[in-house]
SEVEX-261868 format. One line per 10 residues: number of its first residue (from 1); their letters; for each residue x, y, z of C-alpha. Coordinates in Angstrom, 3 decimals, padded with zeros to 6 digits. Layout:
# SEVEX-261868
NUM	a	X,Y,Z | ...
# end
This chain:
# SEVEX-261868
1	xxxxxxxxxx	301.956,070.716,062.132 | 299.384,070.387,064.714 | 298.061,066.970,066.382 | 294.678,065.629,067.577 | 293.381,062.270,068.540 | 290.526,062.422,066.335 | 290.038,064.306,062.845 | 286.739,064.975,061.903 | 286.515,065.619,057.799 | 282.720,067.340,057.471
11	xxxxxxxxxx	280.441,069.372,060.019 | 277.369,067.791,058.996 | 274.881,065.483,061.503 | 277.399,062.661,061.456 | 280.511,065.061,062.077 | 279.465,067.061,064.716 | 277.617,063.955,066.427 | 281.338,062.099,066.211 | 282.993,065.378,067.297 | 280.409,065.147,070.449
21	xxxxxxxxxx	281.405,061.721,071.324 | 285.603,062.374,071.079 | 285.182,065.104,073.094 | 282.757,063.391,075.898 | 285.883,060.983,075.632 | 288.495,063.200,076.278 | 290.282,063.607,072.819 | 291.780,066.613,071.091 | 289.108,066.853,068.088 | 289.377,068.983,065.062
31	xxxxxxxxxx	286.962,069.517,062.141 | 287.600,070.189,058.686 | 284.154,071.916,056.813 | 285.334,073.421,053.433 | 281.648,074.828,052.960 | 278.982,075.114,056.261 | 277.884,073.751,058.980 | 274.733,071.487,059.030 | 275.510,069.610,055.222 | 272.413,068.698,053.615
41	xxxxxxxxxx	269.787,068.932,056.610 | 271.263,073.042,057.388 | 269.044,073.425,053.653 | 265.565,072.028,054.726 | 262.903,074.559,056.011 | 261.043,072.068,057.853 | 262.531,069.248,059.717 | 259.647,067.042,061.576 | 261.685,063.111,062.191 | 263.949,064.113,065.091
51	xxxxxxxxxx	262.602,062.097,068.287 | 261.283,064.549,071.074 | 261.346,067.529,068.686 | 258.403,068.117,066.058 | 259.768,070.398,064.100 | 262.775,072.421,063.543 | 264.592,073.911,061.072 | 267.486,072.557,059.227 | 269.835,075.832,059.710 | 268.599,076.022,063.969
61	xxxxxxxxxx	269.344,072.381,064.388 | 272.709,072.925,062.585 | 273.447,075.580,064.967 | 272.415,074.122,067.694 | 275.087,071.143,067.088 | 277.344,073.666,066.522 | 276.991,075.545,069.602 | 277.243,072.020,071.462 | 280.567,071.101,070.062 | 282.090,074.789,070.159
71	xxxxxxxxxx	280.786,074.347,074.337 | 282.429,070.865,074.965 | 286.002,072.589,072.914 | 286.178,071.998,069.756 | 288.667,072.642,067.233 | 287.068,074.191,064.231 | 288.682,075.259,060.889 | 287.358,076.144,057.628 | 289.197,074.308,055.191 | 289.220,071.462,052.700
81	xxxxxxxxxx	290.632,068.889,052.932 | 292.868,068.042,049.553 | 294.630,064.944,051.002 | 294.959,062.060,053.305 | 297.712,059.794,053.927 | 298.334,057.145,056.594 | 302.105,057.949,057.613 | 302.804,054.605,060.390 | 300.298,055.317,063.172 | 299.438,058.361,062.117
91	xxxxxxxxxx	297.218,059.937,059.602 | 298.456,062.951,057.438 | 295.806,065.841,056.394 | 296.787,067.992,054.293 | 294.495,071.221,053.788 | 294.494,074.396,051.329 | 295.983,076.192,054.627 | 297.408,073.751,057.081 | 298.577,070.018,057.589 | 297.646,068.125,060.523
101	xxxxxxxxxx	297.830,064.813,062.210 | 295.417,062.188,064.215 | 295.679,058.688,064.526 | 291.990,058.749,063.843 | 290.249,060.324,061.085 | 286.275,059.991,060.258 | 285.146,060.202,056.777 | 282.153,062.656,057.180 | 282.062,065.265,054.222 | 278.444,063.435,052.689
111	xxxxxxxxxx	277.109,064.007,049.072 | 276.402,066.457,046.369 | 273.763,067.334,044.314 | 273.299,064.913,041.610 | 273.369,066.910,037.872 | 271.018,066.682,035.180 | 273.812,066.058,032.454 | 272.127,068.113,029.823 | 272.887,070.232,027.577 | 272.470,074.112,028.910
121	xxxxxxxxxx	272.974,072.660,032.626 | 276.033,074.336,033.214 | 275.421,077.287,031.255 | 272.762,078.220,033.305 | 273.716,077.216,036.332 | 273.049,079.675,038.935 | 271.276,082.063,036.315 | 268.135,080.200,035.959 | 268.953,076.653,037.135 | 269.611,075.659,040.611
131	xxxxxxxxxx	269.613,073.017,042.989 | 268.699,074.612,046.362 | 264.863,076.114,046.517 | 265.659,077.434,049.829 | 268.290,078.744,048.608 | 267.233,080.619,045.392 | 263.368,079.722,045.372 | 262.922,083.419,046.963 | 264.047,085.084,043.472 | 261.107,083.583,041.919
141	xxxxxxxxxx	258.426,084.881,044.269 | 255.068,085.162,042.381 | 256.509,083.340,039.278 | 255.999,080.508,037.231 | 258.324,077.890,038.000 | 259.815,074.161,037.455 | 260.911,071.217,039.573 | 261.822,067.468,038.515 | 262.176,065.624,040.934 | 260.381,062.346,042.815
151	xxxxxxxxxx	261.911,062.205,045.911 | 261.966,063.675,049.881 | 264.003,066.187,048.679 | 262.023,066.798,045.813 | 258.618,066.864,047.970 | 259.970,069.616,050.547 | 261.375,071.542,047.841 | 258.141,071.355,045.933 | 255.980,072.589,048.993 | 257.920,075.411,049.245
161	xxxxxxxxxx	258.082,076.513,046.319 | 254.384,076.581,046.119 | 254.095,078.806,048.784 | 256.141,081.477,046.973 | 255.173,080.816,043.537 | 252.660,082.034,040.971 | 252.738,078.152,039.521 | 254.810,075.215,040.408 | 255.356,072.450,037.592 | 256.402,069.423,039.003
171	xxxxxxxxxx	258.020,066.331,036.620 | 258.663,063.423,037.474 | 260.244,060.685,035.736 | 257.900,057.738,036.218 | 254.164,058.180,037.055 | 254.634,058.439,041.313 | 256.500,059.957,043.856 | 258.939,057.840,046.300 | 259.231,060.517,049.051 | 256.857,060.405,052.035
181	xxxxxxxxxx	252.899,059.752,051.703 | 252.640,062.479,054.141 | 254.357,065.217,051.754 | 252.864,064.069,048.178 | 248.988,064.221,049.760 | 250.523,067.779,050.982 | 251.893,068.733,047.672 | 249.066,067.313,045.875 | 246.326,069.416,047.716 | 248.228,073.079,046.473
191	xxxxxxxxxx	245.803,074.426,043.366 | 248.795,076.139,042.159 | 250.773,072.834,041.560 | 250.822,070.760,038.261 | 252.591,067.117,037.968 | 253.595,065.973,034.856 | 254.809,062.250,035.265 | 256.783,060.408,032.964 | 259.292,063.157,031.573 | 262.887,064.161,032.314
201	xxxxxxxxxx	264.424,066.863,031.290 | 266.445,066.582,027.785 | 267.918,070.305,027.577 | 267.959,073.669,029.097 | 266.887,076.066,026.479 | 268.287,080.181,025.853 | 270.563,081.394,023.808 | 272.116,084.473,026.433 | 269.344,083.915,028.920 | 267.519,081.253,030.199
211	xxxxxxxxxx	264.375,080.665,028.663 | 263.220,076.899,029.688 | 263.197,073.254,029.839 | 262.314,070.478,026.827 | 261.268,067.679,028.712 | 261.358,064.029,026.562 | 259.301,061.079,027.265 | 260.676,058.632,029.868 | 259.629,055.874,027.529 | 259.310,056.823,024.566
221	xxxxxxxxxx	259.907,060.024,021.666 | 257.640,062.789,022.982 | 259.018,066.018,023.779 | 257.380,069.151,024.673 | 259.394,072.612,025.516 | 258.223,074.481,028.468 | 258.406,078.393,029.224 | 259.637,078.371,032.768 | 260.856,081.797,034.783 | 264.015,079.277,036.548
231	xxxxxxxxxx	264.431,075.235,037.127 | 265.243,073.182,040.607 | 266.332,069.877,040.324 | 266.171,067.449,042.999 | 267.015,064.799,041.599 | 269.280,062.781,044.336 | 272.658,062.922,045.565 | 276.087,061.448,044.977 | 279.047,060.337,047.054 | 281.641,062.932,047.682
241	xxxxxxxxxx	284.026,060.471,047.946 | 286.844,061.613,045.044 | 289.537,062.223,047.738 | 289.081,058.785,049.578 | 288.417,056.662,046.589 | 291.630,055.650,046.123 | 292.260,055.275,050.249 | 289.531,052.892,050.560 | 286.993,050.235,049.703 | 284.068,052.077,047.366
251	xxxxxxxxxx	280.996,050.722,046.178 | 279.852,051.603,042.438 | 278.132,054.774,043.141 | 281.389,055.834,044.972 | 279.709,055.115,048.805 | 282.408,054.439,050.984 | 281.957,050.672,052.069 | 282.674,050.226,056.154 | 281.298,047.579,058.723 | 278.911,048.248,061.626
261	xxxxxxxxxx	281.269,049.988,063.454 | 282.332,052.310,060.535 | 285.074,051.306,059.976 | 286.735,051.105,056.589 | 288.872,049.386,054.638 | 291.855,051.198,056.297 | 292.403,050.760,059.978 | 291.673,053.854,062.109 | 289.842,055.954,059.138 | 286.356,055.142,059.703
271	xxxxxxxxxx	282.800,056.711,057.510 | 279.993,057.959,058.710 | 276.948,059.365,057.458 | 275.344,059.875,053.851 | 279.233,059.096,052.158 | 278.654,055.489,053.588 | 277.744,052.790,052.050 | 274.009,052.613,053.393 | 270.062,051.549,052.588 | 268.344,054.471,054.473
281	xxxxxxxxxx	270.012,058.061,054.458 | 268.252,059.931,057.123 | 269.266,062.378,059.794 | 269.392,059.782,062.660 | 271.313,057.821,060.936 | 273.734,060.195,060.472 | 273.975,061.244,063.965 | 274.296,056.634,064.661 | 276.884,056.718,062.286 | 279.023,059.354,063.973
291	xxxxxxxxxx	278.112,058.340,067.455 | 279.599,054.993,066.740 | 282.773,055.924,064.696 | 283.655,057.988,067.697 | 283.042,055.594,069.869 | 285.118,053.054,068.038 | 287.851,055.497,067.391 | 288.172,055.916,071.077 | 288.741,052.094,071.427 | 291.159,052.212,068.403
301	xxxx	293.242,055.304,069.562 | 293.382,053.601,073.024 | 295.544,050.735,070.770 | 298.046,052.410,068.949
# end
């Protein structure tokens, strides 16, 4: 078994910023990413709310974290996590590969995609729906395609699309976006972009192949069926929180609930980032939450 001060679960913002801050401090740090680098933010084209930097990529400021932690000495491993135990002073972490031990571990692994829950969702996952237009939006180039959705997310998605579609139809569920004003006056100056407020989608429609979307009234019993060539839904995120939910206080959406410091429920296993409990989920927030769990850490490690 090996052992660090400080485990880092997630190499998103919030990780790598934490995994800065242990390592500034002097501490043996490992992360644990089961996916890639960057989390959500490593998936936006455009990012323009980073102070002193107007715009960046998602993937280049992902790397660029990256390359700052691998610099300072980082332990990185590609593996996820299946378990966590506190063992006296010490916290157990159990991998698919390895075990290892900390007396520290931040919480950092962030959210999924939240699903439609339709019928034909999962059928067609990945064969005509999807949640990641920079991802798969390329596939579609010159086509005629779909996105519900009201949110940031939503909005960046939407403006990309547009640049590599034939037509984008955009639903939303009530009759206005809640994204940035910037974005919708963006989105609503393409010619190639239609909004249909006041629908969600009801089921994903094909028999072998995917053929569309039927799309019922928010409020009321009006349904239409729409001819689409794929479907992107950006429709939020939830809490990946199903390994620490019974390890710690969670809220009802499955946030993990900590104090201003980060900490949680369990002394020396702090959150940070978009899996805490939280008003505004934004990048610099992120990087605060893992620049003070660190920092805490340090002070809690320096107790034990």
């Amino acid at each position: 078994m090996k052992e660090y001060d400080i485990i880092i679960i997630g190499a998103g913002t919030a990780g790598m910023t934490a995994a800065i801050y242990a390592l500034r401090g002097g501490k043996r740090t490992l992360i644990l990413e089961r996916e890639n680098i960057g989390g959500q933010i490593a998936l936006s084209p455009k990012v323009q709310n980073i102070p002193s930097i107007e715009e960046i990529s998602g993937g280049e400021f992902a790397d660029r974290l990256f390359t700052q932690i691998t610099a300072l000495g980082v332990d990185f491993e590609l593996e996820e996590c299946l378990k966590i135990e506190k063992q006296g002073k010490k916290f157990l972490v159990t991998t698919d590969y390895n075990s290892y031990s900390a007396p520290a571990v931040i919480l950092a692994s962030g959210v999924r995609h939240r699903q439609l829950n339709v019928p034909g969702e999962e059928k067609f996952l990945g064969k005509g729906v999807y949640y990641c237009a920079l991802c798969d939006g390329a596939f579609y180039t010159g086509q005629e395609v779909t996105l519900v959705g009201d949110g940031n997310t939503a909005l960046q998605y939407a403006l990309l699309l547009s640049d590599i579609a034939k037509k984008l139809t955009v639903v939303t569920m009530f009759d206005k976006f809640f994204g940035e004003k910037a974005l919708e006056e963006a989105l609503r100056a393409k010619e190639n972009v239609e909004i249909i407020p006041n629908y969600v989608a009801s089921e994903i429609l094909g028999d072998d192949l995917f053929e569309g979307v039927r799309f019922t009234e928010t409020r009321g019993d009006k349904s239409f069926d729409l001819k689409t060539a794929a479907l992107f839904v950006a429709i939020g995120q939830v809490a990946d929180s199903t390994l620490y939910k019974d390890l710690v206080a969670v809220d009802k959406q499955g946030f993990v609930v900590t104090d201003d410091m980060m900490r949680t429920s369990l002394p020396g296993l702090y959150a940070a980032g978009d899996l805490r409990e939280k008003n505004v989920r934004q990048l610099t927030t992120a990087a605060a939450d893992g620049a003070i769990a660190a920092t805490d850490a340090l002070s809690y490690i320096a107790t034990v």
